[in-house]
C-alpha positions as CSV (number, residue, x, y, z in Angstrom):
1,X,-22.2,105.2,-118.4
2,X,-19.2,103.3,-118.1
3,X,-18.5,104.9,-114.1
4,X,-21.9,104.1,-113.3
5,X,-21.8,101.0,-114.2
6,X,-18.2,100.3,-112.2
7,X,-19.4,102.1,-108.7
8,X,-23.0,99.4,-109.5
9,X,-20.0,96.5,-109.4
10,X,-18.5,98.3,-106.7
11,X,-21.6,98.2,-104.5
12,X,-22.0,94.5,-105.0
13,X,-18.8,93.5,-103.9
14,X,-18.8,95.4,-101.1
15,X,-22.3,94.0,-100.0
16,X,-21.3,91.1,-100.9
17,X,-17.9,91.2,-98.7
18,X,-19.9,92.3,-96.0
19,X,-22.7,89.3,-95.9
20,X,-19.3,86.9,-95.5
21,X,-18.2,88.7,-93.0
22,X,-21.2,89.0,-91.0
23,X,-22.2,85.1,-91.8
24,X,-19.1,83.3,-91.9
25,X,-18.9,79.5,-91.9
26,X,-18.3,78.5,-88.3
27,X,-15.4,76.1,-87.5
28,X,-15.3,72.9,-88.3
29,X,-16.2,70.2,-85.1
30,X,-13.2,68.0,-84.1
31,X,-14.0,64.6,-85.3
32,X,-15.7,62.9,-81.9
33,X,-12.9,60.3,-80.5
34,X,-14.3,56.7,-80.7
35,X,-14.3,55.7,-76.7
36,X,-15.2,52.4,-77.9
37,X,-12.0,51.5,-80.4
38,X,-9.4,49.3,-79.1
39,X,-6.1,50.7,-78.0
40,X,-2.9,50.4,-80.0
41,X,-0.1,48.7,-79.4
42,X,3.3,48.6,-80.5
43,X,6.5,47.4,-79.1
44,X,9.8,48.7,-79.0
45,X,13.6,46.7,-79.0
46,X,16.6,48.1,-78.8
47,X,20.1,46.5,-78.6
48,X,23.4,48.4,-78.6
49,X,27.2,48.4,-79.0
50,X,26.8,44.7,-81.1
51,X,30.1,45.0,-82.5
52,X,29.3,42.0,-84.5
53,X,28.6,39.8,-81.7
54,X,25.0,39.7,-83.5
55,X,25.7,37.1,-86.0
56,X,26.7,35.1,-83.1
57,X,23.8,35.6,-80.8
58,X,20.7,36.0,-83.8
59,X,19.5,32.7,-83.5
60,X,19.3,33.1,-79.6
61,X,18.0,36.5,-80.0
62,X,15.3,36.2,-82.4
63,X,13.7,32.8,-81.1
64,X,13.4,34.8,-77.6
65,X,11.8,38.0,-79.7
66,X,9.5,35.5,-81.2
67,X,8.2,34.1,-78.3
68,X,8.1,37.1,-76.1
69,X,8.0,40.5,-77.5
70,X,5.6,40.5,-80.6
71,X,8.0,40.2,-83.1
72,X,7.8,40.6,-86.5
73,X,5.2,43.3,-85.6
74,X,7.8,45.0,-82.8
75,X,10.3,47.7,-84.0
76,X,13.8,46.6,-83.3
77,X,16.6,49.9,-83.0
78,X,20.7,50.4,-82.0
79,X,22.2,52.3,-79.6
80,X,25.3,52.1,-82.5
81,X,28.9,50.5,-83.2
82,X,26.5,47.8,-84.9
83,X,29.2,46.1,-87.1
84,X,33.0,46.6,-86.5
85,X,34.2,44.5,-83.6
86,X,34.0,40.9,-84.0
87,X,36.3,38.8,-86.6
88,X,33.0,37.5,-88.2
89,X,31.9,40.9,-88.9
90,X,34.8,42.8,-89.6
91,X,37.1,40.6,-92.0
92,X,33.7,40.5,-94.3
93,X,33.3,44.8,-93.7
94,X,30.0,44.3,-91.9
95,X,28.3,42.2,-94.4
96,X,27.1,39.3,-92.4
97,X,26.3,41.8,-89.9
98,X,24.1,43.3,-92.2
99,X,22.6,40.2,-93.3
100,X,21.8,39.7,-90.1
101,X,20.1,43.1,-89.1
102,X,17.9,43.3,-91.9
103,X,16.7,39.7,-91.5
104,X,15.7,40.9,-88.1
105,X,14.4,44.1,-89.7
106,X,16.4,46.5,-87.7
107,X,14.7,49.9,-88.6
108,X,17.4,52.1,-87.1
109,X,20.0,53.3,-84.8
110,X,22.5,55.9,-83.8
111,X,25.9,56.6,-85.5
112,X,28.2,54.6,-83.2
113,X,31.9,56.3,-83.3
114,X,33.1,52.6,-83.8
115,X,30.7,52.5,-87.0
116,X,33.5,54.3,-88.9
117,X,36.1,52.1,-88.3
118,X,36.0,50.4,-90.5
119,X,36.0,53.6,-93.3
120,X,33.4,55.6,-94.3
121,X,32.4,53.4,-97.9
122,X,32.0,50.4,-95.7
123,X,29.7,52.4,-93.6
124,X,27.6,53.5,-96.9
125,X,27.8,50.3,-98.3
126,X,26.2,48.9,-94.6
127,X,23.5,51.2,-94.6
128,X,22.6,50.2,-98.1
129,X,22.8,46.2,-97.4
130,X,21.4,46.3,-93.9
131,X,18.8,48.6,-95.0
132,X,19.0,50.3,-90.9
133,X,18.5,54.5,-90.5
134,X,21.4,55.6,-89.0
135,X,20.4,58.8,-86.9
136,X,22.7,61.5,-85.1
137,X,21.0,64.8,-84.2
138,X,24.1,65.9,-82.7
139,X,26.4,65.8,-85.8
140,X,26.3,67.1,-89.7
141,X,28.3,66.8,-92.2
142,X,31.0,70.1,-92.8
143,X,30.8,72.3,-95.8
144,X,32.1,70.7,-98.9
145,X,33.0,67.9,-97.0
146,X,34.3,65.2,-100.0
147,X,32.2,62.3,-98.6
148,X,29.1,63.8,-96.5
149,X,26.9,60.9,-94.7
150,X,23.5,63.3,-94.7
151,X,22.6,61.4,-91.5
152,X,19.0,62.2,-90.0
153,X,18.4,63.6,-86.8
154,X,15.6,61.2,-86.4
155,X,12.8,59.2,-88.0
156,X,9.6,58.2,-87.8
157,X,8.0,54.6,-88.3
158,X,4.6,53.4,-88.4
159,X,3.5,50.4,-86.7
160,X,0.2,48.8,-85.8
161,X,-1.6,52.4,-85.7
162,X,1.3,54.3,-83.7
163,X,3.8,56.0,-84.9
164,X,6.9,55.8,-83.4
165,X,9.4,58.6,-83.7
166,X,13.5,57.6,-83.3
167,X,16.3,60.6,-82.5
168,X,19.7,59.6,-82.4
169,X,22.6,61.1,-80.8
170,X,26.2,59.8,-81.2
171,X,29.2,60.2,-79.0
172,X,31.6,63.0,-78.6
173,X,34.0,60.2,-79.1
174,X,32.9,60.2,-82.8
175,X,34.8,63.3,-83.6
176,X,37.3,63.6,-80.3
177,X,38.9,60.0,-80.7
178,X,37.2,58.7,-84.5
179,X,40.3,57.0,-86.0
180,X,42.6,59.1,-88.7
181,X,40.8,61.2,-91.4
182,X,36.9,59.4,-91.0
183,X,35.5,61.8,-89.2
184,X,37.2,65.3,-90.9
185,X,33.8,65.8,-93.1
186,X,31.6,65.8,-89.9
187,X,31.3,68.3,-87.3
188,X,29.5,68.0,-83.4
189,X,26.8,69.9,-82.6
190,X,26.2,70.2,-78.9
191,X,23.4,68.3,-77.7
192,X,21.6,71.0,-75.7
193,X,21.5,73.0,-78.5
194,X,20.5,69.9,-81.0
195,X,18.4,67.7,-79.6
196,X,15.4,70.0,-78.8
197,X,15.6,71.1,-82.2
198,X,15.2,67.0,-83.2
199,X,12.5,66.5,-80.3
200,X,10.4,69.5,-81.8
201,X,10.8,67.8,-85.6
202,X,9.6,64.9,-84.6
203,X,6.4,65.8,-82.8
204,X,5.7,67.8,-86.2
205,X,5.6,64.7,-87.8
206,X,3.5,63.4,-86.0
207,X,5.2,61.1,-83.7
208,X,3.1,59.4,-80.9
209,X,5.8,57.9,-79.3
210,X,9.3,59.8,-79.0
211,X,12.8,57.3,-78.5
212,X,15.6,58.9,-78.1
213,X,18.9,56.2,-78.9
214,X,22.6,57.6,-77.7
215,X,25.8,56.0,-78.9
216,X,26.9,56.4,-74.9
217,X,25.9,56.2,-71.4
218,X,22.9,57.8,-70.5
219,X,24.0,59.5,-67.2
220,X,25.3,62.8,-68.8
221,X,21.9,63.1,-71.3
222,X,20.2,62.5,-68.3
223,X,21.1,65.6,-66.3
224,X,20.6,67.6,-69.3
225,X,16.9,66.6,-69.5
226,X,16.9,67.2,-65.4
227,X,17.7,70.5,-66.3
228,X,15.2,70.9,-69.4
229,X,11.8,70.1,-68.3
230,X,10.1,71.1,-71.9
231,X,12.2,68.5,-73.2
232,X,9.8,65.1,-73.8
233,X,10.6,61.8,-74.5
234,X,8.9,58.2,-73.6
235,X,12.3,56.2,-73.4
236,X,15.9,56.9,-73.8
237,X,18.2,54.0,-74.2
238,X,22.5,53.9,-74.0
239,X,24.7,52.2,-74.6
240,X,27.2,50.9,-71.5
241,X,27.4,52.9,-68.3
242,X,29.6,51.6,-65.5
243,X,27.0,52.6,-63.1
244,X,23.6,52.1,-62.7
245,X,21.5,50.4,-65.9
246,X,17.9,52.5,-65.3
247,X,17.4,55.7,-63.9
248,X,14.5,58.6,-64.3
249,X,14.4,62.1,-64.7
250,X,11.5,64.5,-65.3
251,X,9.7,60.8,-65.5
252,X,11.2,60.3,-68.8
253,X,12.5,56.2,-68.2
254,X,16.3,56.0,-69.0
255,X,18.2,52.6,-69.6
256,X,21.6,51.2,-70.5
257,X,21.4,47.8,-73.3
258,X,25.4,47.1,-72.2
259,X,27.6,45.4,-74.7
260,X,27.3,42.3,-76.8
261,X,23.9,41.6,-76.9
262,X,23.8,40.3,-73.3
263,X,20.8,42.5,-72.7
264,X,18.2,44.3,-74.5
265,X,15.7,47.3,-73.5
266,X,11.7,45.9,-74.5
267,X,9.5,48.9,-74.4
268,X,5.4,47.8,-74.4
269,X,3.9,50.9,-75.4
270,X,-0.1,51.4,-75.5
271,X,-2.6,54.1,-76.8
272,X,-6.1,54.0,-75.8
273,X,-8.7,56.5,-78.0
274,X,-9.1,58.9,-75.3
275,X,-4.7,60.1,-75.6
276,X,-4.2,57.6,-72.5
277,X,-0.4,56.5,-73.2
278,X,1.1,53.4,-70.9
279,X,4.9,52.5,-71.4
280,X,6.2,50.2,-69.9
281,X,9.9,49.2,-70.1
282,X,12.2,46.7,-69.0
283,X,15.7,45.4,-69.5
284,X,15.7,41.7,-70.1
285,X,18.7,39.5,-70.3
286,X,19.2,37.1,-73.8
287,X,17.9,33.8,-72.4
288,X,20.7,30.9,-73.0
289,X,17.9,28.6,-72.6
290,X,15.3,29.9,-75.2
291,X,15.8,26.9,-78.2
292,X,17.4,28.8,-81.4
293,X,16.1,29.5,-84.4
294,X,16.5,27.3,-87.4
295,X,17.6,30.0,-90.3
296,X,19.7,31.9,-87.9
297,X,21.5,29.1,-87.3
298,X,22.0,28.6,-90.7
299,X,23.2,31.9,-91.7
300,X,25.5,31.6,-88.6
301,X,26.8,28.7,-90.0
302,X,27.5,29.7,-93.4
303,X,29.5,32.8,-92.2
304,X,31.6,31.3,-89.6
305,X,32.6,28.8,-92.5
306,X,33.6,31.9,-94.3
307,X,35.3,32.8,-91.4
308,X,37.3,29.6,-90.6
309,X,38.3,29.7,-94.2
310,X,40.1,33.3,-94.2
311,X,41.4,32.9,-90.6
312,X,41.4,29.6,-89.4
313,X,45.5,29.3,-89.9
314,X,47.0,28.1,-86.2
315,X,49.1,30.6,-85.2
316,X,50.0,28.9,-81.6
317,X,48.8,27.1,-78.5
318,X,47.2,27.5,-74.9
319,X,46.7,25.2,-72.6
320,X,44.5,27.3,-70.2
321,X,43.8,30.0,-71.9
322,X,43.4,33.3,-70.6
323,X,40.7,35.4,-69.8
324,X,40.1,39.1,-71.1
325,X,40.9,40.8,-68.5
326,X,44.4,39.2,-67.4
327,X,47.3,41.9,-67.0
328,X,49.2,38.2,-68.8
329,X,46.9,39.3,-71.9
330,X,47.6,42.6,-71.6
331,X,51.4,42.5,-71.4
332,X,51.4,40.1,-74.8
333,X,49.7,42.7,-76.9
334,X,51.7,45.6,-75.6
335,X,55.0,43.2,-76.2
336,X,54.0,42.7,-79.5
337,X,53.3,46.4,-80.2
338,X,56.6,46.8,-79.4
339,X,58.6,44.1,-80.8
340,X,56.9,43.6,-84.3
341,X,57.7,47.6,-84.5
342,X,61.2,47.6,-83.4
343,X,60.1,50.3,-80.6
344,X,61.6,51.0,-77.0
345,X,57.5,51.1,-75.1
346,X,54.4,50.6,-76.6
347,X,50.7,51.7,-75.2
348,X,47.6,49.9,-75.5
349,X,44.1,50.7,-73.6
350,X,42.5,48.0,-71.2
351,X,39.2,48.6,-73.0
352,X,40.7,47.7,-76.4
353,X,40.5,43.9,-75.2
354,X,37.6,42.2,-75.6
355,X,37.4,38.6,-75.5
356,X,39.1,36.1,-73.7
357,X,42.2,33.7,-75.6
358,X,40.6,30.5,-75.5
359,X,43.0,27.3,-74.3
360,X,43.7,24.9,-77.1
361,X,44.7,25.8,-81.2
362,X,45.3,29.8,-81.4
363,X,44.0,31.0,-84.7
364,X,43.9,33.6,-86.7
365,X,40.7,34.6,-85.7
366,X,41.3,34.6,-82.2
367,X,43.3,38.0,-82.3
368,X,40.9,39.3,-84.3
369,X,37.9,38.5,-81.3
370,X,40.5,39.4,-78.8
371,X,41.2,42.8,-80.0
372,X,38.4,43.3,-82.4
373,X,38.3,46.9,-83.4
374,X,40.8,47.7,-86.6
375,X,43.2,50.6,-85.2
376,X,46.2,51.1,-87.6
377,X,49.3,51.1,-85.3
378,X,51.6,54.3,-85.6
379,X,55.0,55.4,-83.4
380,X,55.7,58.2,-82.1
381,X,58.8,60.1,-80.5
382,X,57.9,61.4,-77.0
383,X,59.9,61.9,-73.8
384,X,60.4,59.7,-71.2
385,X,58.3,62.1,-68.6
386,X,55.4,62.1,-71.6
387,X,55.1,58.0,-70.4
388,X,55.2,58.6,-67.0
389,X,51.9,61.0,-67.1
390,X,50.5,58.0,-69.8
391,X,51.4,55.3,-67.2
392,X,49.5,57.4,-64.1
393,X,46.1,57.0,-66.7
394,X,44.1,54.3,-65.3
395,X,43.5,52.7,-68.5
396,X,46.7,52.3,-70.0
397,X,48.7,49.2,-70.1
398,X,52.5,50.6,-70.8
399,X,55.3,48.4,-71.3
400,X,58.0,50.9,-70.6
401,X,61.6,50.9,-71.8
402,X,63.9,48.4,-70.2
403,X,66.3,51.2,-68.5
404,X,63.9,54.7,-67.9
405,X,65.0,58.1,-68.0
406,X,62.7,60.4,-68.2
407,X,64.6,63.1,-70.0
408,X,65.7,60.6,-72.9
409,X,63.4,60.6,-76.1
410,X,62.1,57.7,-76.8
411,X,60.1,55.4,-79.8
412,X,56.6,54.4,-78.5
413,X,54.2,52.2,-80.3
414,X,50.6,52.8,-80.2
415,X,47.2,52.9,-81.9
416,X,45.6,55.6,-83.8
417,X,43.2,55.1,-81.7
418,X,44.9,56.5,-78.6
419,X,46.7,58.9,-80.4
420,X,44.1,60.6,-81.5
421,X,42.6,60.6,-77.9
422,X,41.2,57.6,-77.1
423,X,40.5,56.5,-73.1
424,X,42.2,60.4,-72.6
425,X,45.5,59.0,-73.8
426,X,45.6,61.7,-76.6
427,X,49.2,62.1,-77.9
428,X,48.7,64.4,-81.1
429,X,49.5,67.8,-79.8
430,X,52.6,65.8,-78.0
431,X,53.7,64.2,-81.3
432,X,52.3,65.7,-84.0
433,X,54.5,63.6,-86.5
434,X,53.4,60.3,-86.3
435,X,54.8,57.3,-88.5
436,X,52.2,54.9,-89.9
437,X,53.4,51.6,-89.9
438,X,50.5,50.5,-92.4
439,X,49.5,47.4,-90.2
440,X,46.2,47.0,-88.6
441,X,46.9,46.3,-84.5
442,X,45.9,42.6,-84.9
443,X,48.8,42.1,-87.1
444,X,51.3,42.3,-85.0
445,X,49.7,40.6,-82.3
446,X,49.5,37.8,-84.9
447,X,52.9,37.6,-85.8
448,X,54.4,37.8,-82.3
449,X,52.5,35.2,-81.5
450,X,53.3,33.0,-84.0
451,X,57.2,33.6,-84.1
452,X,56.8,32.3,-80.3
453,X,56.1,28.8,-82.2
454,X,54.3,27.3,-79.0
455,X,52.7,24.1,-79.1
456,X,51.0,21.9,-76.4
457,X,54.6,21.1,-74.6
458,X,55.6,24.8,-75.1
459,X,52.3,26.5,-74.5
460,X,51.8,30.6,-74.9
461,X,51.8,30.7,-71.1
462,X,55.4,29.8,-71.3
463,X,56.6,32.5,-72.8
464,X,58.6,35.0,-70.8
């Protein structure tokens, strides 16, 4: 009785299994598109390589954001190197910088090799304060590593109905040149093999739009993608290039930002209910005429009172000045390299100098605009023939020993910077026994020019 009744159950399933078959539920309709609804809009800002020149230019900046691009509503990003750089930004660790950026809701950015200078707790401590996304598809954090970052190979933010997805990508010069032990816990990943990994992730989420923000020029990302035609973006923006500032490949728009906050890339993105997607880029230059903004200007105020406080001892005089890119400049912080260390030559890089000595009371803080980025200075023993290969390296300034043989050993002074590879002017598997001198490179620059006691009779440009 018991069999019967299982093979009866039996039965039913089976007929049962076989009426779903034959009847089953056909799919479900997309969900009609509304021809009628209006498009969506969003825009898009970036700025790059700020090196704390923001605090200076955010009242500037924002007033023109306001009144042209749509801002609060736009998305602002970085290209990187946000925060180390200028004096107001780096004798406070990036805090006013921070300030700054989250006032003007920066949502995110790429890691910027200079974004470690200034040690990897500052860098944590910035992220937290500015409240900006740093993003690197292109780099992760080693096994084990004692202080990972867990940076994201992109993001996605939402934004008046669009949703905009950001991948980052930092430079090579992250790992190649980063300054002594902040970059051990992180290893490159090429970006061929990472980035269409990131591009993929962030269509999966559901990005509308795709950004794609480089901590370097674009012109080497852009041959990749000439090579890759899968690979889809709407916009990729870099940071400097010494060429050309817009290019296009596989009609994916490319554009340089450049330095300082000079410029900045607006992108005007729409999305009509049929899938119709217009972007339309441009770079536009910070308008010196646009009136600033009142609370800027008063958080601008309050830090460069900080500032003038902590460095605002005179240290000398000018009675010209001298502009940034004078071999005079040049020559004074190479001198000082080399006399504050007791050294026979000294190396600096012509990049490393980046404002102009202004004529009138020298401060403190002037060094620290003038040659803005913290490198520790370190000598080295190397040969004489070792600085005649430096010297043939079109961005070395070398102040070379007073009576040159190249066979003789001598001390050079330099930064870790440079050492490490900087510019190409790598000297670690020269010298692999550096001494630290413990001194940050504005300090010596500081103290040569202030044992030069100059004054408006006896002016820095008198100094032989």
């Amino acid at each position: 009785m018991r069999i019967h009744s299982v093979l009866a159950a039996l039965v039913v399933v089976a007929a049962l299994t076989g009426c779903d078959e034959k009847k089953a539920a056909p799919p479900v309709p997309a969900e009609p598109k509304d021809a009628g609804a209006p498009p969506r809009h969003v825009n898009v800002l970036v700025t790059g390589h700020e090196t704390g020149h923001l605090v200076t230019v955010a009242p500037r900046l924002l007033a023109q954001w306001k009144k042209q691009e749509k801002w609060p509503d736009a998305i602002a990003l970085s290209t990187g190197d946000m925060f180390a750089g200028q004096a107001i930004s780096s004798q406070f660790l990036g805090a006013s910088t921070a300030e700054v950026m989250k006032a003007l809701q920066y949502h995110a950015g790429a890691l910027g090799n200079h974004d470690l200078d200034l040690g990897l707790d500052t860098l944590q401590t910035f992220r937290t304060a500015s409240e900006v996304t740093f993003l690197a598809a292109n780099i992760k954090d080693k096994d084990k590593a004692e202080h990972p970052l867990k940076i994201d190979p992109f993001t996605v933010i939402a934004r008046e109905g669009v949703k905009v997805g950001v991948v980052g990508l930092t430079s090579e010069k992250t790992i190649a040149s980063g300054m002594s032990g902040r970059s051990d816990g992180l290893e490159l990943i090429s970006t061929e093999a990472s980035l269409p990994q990131a591009l993929a992730g962030v269509k999966k989420a559901g990005a509308d739009v795709v950004v794609v923000v480089v901590d370097d020029c674009f012109e080497n990302l852009k041959k990749l993608f000439e090579a890759h035609g899968d690979w889809v973006a709407d916009l990729v923006v870099g940071s400097r290039c010494d060429g050309a500032n817009e290019g296009k490949a596989n009609g994916v728009p490319f554009f340089s930002v450049g330095d300082d906050v000079s410029f900045y890339v607006s992108a005007s993105i729409d999305l009509t209910a049929d899938g119709k997607k217009t972007v339309k880029v441009a770079r536009v230059a910070l308008d010196e005429k646009v009136a600033e903004d009142a609370d800027m200007v008063a958080l601008r105020s309050r830090w460069q009172a900080k500032l003038d406080e902590h460095l605002g001892t005179g240290i000398g005089f000018s009675v010209t000045g001298v502009k940034e890119d004078s071999p005079l400049l040049r020559t004074w912080v190479a001198t000082a390299l080399r006399d504050e260390t007791k050294s026979d030559a000294a190396l600096v890089n012509r990049k490393g100098i980046r404002a102009e000595l202004p004529k009138g009371r020298l401060t403190r803080a002037h060094v620290y605009s003038m040659i803005p980025f913290e490198n520790a200075v370190l000598t080295v023993k190397v040969k004489g023939e070792v600085l005649e290969k430096l010297k043939a390296n079109p961005e070395a300034v070398l102040l070379m020993p007073a009576r040159f043989d190249k066979n003789k050993e001598y001390q050079l002074a330099t930064t870790d910077y440079l050492y490490f590879g900087g510019d190409g002017l790598g000297l670690e598997a020269i010298a692999p026994n550096p001494e630290l001198t413990g001194q940050v490179w504005q300090t010596p620059v500081i103290e040569w020019i202030t044992k030069q006691k100059t004054t408006d009779k006896k002016p820095l440009e008198k100094v032989k």
